[in-house]
Legacy VTK file of the C-alpha trace (Angstrom):
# vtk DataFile Version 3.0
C-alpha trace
ASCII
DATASET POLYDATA
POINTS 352 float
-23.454 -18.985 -13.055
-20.425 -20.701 -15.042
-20.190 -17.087 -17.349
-20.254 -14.970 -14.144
-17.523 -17.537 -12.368
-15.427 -17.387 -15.677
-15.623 -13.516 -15.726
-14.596 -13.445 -12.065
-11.617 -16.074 -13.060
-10.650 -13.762 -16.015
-10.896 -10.480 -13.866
-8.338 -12.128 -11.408
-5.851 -14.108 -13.912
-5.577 -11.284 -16.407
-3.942 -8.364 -14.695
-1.449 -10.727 -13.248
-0.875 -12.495 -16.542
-0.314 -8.982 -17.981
1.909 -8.120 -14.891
4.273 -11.271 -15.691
3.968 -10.867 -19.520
5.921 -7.187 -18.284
8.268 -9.049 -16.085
9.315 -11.521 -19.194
9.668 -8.828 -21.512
12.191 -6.760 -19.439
13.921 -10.085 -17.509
14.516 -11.756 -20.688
16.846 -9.392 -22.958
19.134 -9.028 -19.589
18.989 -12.595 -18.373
22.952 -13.299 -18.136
23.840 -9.899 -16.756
20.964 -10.303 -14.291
22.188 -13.094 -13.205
25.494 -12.441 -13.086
24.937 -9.242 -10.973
22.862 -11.306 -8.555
26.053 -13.358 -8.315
28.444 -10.383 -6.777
25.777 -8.991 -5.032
27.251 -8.139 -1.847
24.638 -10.401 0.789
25.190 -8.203 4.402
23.680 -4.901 1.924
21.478 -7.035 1.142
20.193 -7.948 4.856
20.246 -4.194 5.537
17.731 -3.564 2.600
15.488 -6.463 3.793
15.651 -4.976 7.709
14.293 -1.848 5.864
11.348 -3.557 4.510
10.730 -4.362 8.255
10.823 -1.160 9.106
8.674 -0.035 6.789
5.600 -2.830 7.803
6.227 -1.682 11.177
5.796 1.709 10.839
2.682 0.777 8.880
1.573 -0.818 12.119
2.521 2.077 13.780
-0.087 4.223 11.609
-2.957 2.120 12.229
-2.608 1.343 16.305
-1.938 5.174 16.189
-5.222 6.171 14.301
-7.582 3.219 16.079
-5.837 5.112 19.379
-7.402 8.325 18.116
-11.107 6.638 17.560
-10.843 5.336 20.543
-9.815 1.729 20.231
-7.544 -0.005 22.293
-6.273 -3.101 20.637
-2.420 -5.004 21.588
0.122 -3.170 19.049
1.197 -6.656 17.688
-1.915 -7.477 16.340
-2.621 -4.588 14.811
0.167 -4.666 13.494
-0.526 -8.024 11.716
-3.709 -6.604 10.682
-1.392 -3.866 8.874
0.583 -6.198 7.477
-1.887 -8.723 5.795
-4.296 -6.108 4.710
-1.530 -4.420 2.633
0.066 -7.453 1.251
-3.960 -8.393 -0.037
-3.739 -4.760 -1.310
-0.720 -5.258 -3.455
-1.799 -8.950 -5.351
-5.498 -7.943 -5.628
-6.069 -4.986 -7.849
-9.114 -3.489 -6.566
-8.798 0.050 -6.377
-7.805 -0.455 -2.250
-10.703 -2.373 -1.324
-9.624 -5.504 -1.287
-7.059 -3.809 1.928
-10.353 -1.930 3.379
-12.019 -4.921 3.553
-9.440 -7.055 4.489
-8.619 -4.566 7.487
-12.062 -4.460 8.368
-12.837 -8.345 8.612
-10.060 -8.646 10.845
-10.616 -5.626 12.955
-14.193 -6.668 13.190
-13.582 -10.117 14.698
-11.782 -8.104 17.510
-15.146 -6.432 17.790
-14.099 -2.904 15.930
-16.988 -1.628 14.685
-16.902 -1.347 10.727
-17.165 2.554 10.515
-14.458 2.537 12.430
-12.347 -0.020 10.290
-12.906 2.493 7.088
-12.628 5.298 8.879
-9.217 4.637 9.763
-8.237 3.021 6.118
-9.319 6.181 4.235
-7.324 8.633 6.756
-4.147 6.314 6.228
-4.870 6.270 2.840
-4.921 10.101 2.224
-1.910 10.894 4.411
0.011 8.536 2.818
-1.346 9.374 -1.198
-0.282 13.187 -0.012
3.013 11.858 1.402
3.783 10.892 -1.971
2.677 12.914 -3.839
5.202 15.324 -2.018
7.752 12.521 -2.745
6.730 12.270 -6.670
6.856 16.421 -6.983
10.525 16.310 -5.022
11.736 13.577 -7.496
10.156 15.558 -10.414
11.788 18.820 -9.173
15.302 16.919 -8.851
15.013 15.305 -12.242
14.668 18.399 -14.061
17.221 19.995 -11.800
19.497 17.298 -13.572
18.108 17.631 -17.043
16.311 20.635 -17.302
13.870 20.164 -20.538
10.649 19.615 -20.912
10.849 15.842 -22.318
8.854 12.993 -22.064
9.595 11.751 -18.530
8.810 14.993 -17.059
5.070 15.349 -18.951
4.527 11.268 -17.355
6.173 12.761 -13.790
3.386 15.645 -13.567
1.011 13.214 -15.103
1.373 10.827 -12.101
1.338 14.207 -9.702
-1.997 15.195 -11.084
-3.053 11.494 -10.188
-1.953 10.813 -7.077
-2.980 14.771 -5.805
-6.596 14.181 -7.583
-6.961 10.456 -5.558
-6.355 12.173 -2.264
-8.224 15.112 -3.084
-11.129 12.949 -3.726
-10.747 11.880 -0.297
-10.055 13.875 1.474
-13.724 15.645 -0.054
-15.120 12.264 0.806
-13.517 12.739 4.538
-15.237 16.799 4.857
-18.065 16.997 3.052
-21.059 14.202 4.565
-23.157 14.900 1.322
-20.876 13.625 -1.017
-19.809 11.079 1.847
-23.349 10.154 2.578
-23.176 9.122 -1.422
-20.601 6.921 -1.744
-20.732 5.494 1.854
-23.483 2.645 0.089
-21.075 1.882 -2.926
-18.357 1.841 -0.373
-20.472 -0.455 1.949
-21.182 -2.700 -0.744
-17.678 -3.155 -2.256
-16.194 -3.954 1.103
-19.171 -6.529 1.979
-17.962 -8.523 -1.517
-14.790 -8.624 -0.220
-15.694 -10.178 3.403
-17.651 -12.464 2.060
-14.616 -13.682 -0.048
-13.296 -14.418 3.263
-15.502 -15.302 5.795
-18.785 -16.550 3.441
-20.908 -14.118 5.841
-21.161 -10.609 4.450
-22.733 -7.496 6.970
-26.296 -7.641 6.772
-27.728 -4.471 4.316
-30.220 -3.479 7.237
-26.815 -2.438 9.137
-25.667 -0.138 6.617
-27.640 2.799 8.638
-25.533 2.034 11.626
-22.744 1.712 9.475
-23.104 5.244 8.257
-23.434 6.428 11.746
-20.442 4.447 12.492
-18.457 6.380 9.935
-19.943 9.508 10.827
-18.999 9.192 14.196
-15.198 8.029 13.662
-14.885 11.090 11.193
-16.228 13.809 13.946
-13.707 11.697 16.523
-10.631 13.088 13.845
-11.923 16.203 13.402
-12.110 16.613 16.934
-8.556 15.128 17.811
-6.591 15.720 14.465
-4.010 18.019 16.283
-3.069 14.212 17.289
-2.721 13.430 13.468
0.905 14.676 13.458
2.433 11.536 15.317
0.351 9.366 12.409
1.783 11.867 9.688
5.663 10.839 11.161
4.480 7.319 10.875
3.434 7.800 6.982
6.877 9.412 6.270
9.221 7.156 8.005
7.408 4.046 6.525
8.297 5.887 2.671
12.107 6.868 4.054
11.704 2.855 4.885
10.888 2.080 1.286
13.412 4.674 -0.042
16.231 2.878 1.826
14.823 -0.321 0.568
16.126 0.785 -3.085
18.890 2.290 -1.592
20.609 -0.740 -0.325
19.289 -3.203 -2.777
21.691 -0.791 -5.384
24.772 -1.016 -2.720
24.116 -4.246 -2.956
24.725 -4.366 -6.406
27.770 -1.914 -6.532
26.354 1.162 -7.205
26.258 4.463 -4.816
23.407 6.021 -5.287
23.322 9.722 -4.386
20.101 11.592 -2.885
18.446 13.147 -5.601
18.653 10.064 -8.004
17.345 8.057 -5.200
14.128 10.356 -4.814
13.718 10.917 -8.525
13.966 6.918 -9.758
12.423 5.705 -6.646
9.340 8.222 -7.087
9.205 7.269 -10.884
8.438 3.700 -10.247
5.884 4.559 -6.908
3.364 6.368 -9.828
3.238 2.757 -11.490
2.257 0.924 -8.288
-1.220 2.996 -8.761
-2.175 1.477 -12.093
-5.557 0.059 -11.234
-5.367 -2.532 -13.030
-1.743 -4.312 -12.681
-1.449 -6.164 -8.821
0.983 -3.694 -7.056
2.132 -2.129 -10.618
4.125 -5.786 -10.912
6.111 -4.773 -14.087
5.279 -1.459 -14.564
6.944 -0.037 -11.655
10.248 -2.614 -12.488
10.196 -1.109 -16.140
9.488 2.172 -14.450
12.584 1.895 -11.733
14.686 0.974 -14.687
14.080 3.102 -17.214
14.821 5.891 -14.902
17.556 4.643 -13.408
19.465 3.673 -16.561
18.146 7.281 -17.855
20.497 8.679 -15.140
23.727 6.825 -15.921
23.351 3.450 -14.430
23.676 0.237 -16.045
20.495 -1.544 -17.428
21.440 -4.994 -15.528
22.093 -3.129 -12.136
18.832 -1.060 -12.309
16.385 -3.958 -12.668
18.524 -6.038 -10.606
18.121 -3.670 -8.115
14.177 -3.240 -8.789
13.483 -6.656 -8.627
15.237 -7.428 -5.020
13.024 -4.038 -4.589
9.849 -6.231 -5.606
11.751 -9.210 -3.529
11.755 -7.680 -0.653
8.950 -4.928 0.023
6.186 -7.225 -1.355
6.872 -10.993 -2.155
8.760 -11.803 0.797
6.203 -10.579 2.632
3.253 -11.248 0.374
4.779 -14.955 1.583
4.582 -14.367 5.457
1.124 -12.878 5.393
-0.229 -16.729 5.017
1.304 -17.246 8.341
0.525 -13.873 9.965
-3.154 -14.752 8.874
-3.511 -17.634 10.461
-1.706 -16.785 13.002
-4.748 -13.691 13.348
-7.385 -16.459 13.025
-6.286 -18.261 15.708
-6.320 -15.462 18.483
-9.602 -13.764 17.539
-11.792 -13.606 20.382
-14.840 -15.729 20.731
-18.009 -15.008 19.065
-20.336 -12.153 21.113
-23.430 -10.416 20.328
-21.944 -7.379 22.134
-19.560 -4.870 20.198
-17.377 -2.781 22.420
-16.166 0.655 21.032
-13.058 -0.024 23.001
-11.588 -3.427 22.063
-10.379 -6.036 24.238
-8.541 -3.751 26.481
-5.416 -1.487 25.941
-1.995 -2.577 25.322
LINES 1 353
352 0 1 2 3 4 5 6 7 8 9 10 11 12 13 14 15 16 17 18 19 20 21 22 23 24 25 26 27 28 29 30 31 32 33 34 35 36 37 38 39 40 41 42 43 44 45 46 47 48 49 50 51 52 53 54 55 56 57 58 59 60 61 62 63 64 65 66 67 68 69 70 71 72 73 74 75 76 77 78 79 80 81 82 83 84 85 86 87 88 89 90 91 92 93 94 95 96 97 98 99 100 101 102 103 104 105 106 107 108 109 110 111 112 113 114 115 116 117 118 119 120 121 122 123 124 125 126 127 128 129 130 131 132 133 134 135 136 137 138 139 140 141 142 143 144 145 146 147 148 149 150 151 152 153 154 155 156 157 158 159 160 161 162 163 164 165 166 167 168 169 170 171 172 173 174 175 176 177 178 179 180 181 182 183 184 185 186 187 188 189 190 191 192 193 194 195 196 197 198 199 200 201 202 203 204 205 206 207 208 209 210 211 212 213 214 215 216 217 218 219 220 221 222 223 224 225 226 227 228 229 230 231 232 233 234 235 236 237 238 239 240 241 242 243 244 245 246 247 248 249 250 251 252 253 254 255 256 257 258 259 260 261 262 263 264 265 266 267 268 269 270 271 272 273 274 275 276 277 278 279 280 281 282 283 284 285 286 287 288 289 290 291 292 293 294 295 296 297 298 299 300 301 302 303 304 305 306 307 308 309 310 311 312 313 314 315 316 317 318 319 320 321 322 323 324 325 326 327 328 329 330 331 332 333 334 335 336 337 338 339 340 341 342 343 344 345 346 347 348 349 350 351
């Protein structure tokens, strides 16, 4: 018991060790100009770049109510919305592949008496739209970086490195979505992996005698979007304002910190980092995609100090800030969950 709790311990600790060993190695060297730059940063830029990151967790909202609305569910925006929002914080400090999110999202949605199928359904067509989303974004900023230096070098063999990744991961999916044999596969791994992570949470996992009406569940959730996907294109706007969210994010951390930056360099540095934040094994990419955002960045003309500066109020804003207010979002979803019933209702508690 003590070797599998220390293995667990070391699974969690390590990545993030490795993550701030990153942030150490790249903070360090630049310390006084950091600094220094943080100094002049101009603070009402700085506002506007933090209203973006609220933007952006709204439109994530947005994506979910809208998909649940599609299956059928009828749940008050606000708290889905707060399901959103805590389930993608989880996602970015617990590096689980995305299951740590689908589970989270599905504990929460189930004590509001969503079914389970229904909770993954909608996590793995969020998922794909928004892994295609950028891996448009990643082949733009690839395009526009060797539209500014056009030879084959080193950052252009790791740019159509991270396309073939991010492209493969939502292929996979989107497989998983269409074809029920290879669905009917993983649907037990996937069953499994998400009960871990509920039981993290609540200490009660889903009994493995409901993974049969699970399956249907799923099933029936995934015939529901076949059925109504010419309603997918409102969820699709959702996915792409949320990244134009994160885009501006960057955008206005770097006015912040005097520098204009124009389209193309935006798209190309800002996709650049994004194919770090899928490292499996790093919480969020935290380091990689800072080292990432710089590297690129400075490759294009700007100074070191005002690249990571910029990257870090990046980090600042879009996921410790509110890494900070899930605590009280969560509770705050504890606290209104319905009392306990033996009945599930496809529907919800009522439409908003």
């Amino acid at each position: 018991m003590k070797q599998v709790s220390a293995s667990k311990k070391l699974a969690l600790y390590t990545p993030l060790l490795l993550s701030l060993g990153i942030l150490v190695w790249l903070i360090y060297p630049n310390l006084g100009e950091l600094v220094l730059t943080i100094r002049n940063a101009n603070p009402w830029w700085l506002l506007l770049s933090f209203c973006f990151a609220v933007s952006s967790y709204t439109f994530m909202g947005f994506t979910l109510w809208e998909v649940l609305r599609i299956l059928g569910i009828r749940l008050p925006f606000l708290e889905v919305a707060g399901i959103a929002f805590v389930s993608t914080t989880v996602n970015y400090f617990v590096s689980s592949a995305g299951i740590s999110g689908f589970a989270t999202r599905a504990h929460l949605l189930g004590k509001r008496k969503v079914p389970y199928g229904a909770s993954v359904t909608s996590s793995v067509v969020i998922t794909v739209l928004i892994y295609l989303a950028l891996a448009l974004i990643v082949v733009e900023g690839a395009v526009l970086q060797f539209m500014q230096t056009p030879d084959f070098n080193r950052g252009m063999v790791e740019a159509l490195i991270g396309v073939a990744a991010v492209l493969g991961f939502a292929f996979v999916l989107t497989l998983m979505f269409f074809h029920h044999e290879l669905r009917a596969a993983w649907a037990r791994k996937l069953f499994v992996a998400v009960n871990h992570v509920i039981f993290f949470f609540s200490k009660k996992a889903i009994p493995r005698e409901n993974f049969e009406k699970f399956e249907r569940q799923l099933d029936e959730g995934i015939r529901t979007i076949h059925g109504r996907k010419y309603e997918l294109p409102k969820v699709v706007g959702y996915v792409f304002c949320d990244w134009v969210s994160n885009m501006l994010i960057l955008y206005f951390a770097f006015k912040a910190v005097g520098i204009s930056l124009g389209a193309s360099t935006l798209v190309a540095g800002f996709a650049f980092g994004m194919l770090m934040t899928i490292i499996p094994i790093l919480p969020g990419g935290l380091g990689a995609m800072e080292a990432a955002m710089t590297a690129a960045f400075s490759g294009m003309g700007i100074p070191v100090a005002q690249a990571l500066t910029a990257s870090l109020l990046f980090r600042l804003f879009y996921y410790l800030l509110p890494a900070f207010a899930s605590v009280f979002i969560y509770w705050a979803l504890r606290v209104s969950e319905p009392p306990p019933s033996p009945v599930h209702s496809r529907h919800g508690r009522g439409a908003q």
